[in-house]
Backbone as a ProteinNet text record, in pm:
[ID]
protein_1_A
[PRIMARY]
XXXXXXXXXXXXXXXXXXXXXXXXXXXXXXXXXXXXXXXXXXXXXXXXXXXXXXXXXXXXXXXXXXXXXXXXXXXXXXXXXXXXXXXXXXXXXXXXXXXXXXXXX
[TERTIARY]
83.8	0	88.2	32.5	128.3	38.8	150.6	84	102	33.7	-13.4	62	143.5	111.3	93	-1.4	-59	-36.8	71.1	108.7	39.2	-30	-135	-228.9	-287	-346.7	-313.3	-194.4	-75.5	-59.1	-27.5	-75.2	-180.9	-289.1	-426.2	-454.1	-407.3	-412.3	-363.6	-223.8	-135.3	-201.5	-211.9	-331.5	-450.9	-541.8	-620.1	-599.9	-489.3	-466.4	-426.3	-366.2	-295.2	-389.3	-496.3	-614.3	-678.5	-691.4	-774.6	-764.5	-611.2	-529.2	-524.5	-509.5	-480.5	-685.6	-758.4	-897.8	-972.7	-854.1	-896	-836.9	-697.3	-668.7	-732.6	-759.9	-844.3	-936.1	-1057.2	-1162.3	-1138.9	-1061	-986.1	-960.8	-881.4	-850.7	-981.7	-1029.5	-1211.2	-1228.2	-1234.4	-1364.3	-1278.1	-1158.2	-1108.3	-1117.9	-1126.9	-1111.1	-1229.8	-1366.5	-1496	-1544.2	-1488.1	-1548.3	-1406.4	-1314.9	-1226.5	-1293.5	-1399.7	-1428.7	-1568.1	-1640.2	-1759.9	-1725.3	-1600.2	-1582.3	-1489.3	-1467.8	-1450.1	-1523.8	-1632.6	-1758.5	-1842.4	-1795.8	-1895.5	-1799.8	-1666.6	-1567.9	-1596.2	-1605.6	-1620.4	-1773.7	-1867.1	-2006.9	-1979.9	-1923.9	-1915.2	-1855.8	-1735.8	-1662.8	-1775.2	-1806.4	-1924	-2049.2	-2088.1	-2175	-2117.5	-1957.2	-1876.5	-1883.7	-1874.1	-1796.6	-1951.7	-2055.6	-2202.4	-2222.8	-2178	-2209.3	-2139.2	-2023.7	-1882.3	-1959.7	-2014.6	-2040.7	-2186.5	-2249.8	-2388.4	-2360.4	-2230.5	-2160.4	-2166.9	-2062.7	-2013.7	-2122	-2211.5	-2322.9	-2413.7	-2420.8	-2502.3	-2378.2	-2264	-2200	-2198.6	-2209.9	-2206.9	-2316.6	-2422.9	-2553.3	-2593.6	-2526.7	-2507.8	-2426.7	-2308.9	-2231.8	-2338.9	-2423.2	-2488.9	-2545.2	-2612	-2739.5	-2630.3	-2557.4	-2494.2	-2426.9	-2406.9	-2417.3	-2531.2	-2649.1	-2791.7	-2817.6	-2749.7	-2759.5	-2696.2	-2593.3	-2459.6	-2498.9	-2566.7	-2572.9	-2654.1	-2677.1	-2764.3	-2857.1	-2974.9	-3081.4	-3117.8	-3066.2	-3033.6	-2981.6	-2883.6	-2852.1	-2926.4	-3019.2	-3087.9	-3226.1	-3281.4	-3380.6	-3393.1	-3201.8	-3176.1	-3214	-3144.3	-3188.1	-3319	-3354.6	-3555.7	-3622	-3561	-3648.1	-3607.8	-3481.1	-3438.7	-3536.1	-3519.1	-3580.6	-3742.8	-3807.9	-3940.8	-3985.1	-3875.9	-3947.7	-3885.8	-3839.1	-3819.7	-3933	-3975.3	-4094.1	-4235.7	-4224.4	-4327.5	-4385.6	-4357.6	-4430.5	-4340.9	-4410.1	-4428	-4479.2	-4398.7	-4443.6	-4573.5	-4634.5	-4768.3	-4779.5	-4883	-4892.5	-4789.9	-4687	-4566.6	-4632.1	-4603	-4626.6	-4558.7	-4563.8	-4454.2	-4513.9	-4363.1	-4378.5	-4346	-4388	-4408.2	-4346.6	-4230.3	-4171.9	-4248.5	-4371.7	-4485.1	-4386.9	-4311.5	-4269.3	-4186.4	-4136.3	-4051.3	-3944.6	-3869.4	-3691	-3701.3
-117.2	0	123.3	205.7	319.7	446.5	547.7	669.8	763.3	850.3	967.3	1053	1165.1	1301.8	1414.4	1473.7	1584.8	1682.9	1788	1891	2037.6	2029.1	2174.6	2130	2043.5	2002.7	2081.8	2059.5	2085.6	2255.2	2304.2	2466.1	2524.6	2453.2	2509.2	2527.1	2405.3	2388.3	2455.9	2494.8	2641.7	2737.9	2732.5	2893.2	2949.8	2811.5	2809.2	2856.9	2792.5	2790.2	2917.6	2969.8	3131.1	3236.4	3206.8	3277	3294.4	3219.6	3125.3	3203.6	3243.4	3260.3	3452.8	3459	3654.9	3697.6	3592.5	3628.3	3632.4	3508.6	3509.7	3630.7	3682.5	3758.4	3908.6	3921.9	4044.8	4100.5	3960.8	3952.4	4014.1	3923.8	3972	4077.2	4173.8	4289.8	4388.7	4374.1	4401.4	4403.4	4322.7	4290.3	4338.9	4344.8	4427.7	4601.4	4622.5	4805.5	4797	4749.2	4788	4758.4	4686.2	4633.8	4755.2	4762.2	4869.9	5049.1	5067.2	5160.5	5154.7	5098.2	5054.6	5084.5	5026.9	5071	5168.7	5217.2	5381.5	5452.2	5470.9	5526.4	5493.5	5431.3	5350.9	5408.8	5397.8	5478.9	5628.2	5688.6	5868.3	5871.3	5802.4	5810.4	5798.5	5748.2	5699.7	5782.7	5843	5976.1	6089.3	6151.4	6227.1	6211.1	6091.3	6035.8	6053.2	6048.2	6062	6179	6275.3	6403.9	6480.2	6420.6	6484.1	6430.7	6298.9	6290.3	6326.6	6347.7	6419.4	6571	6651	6751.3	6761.4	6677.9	6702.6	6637.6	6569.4	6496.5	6633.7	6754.7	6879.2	6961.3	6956.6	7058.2	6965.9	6849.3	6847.1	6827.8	6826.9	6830.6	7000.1	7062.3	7228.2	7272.1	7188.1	7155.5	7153.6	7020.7	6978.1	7045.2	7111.1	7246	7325.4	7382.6	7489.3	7429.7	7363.2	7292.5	7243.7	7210	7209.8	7313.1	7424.2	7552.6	7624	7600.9	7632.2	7582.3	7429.8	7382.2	7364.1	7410.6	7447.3	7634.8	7694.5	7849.4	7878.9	7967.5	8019.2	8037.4	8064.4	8110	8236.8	8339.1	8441.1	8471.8	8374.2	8298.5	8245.2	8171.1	8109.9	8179.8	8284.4	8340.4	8474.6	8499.7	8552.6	8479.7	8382.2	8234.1	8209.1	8173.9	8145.4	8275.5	8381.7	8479.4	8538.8	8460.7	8483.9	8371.3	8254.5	8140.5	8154.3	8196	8237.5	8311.3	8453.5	8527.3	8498.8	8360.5	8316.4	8242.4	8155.3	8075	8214	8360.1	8404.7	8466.3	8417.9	8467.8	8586.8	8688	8854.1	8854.2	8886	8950.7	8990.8	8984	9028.5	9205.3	9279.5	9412.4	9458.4	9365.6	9409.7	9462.5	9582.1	9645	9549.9	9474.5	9455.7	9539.8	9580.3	9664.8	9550.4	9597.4	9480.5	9546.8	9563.9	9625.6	9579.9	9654.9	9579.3	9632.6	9700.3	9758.8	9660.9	9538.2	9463	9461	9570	9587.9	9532.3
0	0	0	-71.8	-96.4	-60	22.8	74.7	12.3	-32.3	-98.7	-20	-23.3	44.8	-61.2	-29.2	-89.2	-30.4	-82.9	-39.9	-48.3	-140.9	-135.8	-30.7	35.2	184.1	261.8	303.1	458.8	408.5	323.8	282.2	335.4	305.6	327.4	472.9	519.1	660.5	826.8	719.1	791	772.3	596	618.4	702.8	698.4	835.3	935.8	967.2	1125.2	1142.6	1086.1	1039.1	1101.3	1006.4	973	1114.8	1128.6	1301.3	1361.4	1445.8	1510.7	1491.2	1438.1	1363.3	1421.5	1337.7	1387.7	1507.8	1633.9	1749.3	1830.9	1740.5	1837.7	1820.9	1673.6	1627.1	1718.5	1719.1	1849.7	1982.7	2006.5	2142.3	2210.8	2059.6	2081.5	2091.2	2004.8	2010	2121.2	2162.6	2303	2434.7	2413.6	2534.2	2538.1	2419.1	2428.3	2423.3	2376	2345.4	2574.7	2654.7	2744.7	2849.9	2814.3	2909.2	2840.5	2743.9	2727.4	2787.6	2812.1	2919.6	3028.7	3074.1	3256.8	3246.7	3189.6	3168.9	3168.8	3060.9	3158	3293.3	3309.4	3453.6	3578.1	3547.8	3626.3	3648.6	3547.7	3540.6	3592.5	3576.1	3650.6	3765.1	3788.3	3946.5	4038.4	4000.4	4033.1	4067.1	3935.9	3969	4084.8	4065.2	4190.1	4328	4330.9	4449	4530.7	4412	4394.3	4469.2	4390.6	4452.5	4592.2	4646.7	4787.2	4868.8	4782.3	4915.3	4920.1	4847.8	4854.1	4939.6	4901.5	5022.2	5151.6	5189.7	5359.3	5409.4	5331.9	5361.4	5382.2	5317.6	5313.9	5469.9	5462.2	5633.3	5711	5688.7	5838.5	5859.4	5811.8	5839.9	5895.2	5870	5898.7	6038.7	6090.7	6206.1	6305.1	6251.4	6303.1	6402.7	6265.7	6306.7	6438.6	6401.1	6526.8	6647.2	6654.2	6752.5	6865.2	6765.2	6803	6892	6820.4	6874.8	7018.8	7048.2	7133.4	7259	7211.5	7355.8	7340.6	7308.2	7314.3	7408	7480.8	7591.9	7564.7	7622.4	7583.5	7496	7521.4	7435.4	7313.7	7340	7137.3	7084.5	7179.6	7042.6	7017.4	7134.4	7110.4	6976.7	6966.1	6827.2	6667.6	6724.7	6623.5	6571	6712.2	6677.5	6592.4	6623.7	6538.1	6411.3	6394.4	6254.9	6208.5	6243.4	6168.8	6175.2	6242.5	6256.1	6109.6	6101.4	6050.8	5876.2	5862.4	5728.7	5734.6	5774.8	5775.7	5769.6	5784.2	5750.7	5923.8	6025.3	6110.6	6192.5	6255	6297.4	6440.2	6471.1	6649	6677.8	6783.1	6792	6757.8	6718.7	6674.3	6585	6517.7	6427.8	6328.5	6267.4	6110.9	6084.2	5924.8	5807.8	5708.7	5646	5502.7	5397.6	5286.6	5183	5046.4	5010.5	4889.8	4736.6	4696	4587.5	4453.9	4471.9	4330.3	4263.8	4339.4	4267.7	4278.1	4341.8	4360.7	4505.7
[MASK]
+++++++++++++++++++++++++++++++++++++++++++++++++++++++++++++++++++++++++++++++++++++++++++++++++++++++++

């Protein structure tokens, strides 16, 4: 019995594999920049999201400042207090005039 080798076969076959190989890594390369550009945005969202809660921590710990203030202050401090905060909420001493600027400035 006699064996054949067919050499344009074993050509084709490298070429394949060639091919294969260049296409798996093509992919590859694909799917890593398309999936490291995903958590790149997901990164910079997230920052921002940071950046907004570090900023409202700051805005109630200054918060809490205050009120803590209110609360170690004497009575007289805070009866300054109460009537600043009163008269933002709208309410006036008993018999108080208020003037009411209608012109708009």
């Amino acid at each position: 019995m006699e064996v054949k080798v067919i050499k344009g076969r074993k050509k084709f076959n490298k070429f394949l594999v060639r091919w294969s190989i260049r296409f798996v890594t093509l992919s590859f390369v694909f799917y890593t920049i398309f999936t490291l550009t995903g958590l790149y945005a997901k990164i910079n969202e997230k920052k921002k999201y940071l950046n907004y809660l570090n900023s409202e921590i700051t805005i109630q710990k200054n918060k809490n400042e205050e009120l803590r203030k209110i609360s170690g202050a004497s009575d007289e401090e805070n009866k300054d207090y109460f009537i600043k905060l009163a008269r933002n909420l709208g309410f006036s001493k008993q018999n108080e005039k208020i003037f009411a600027n209608i012109s708009g400035n």
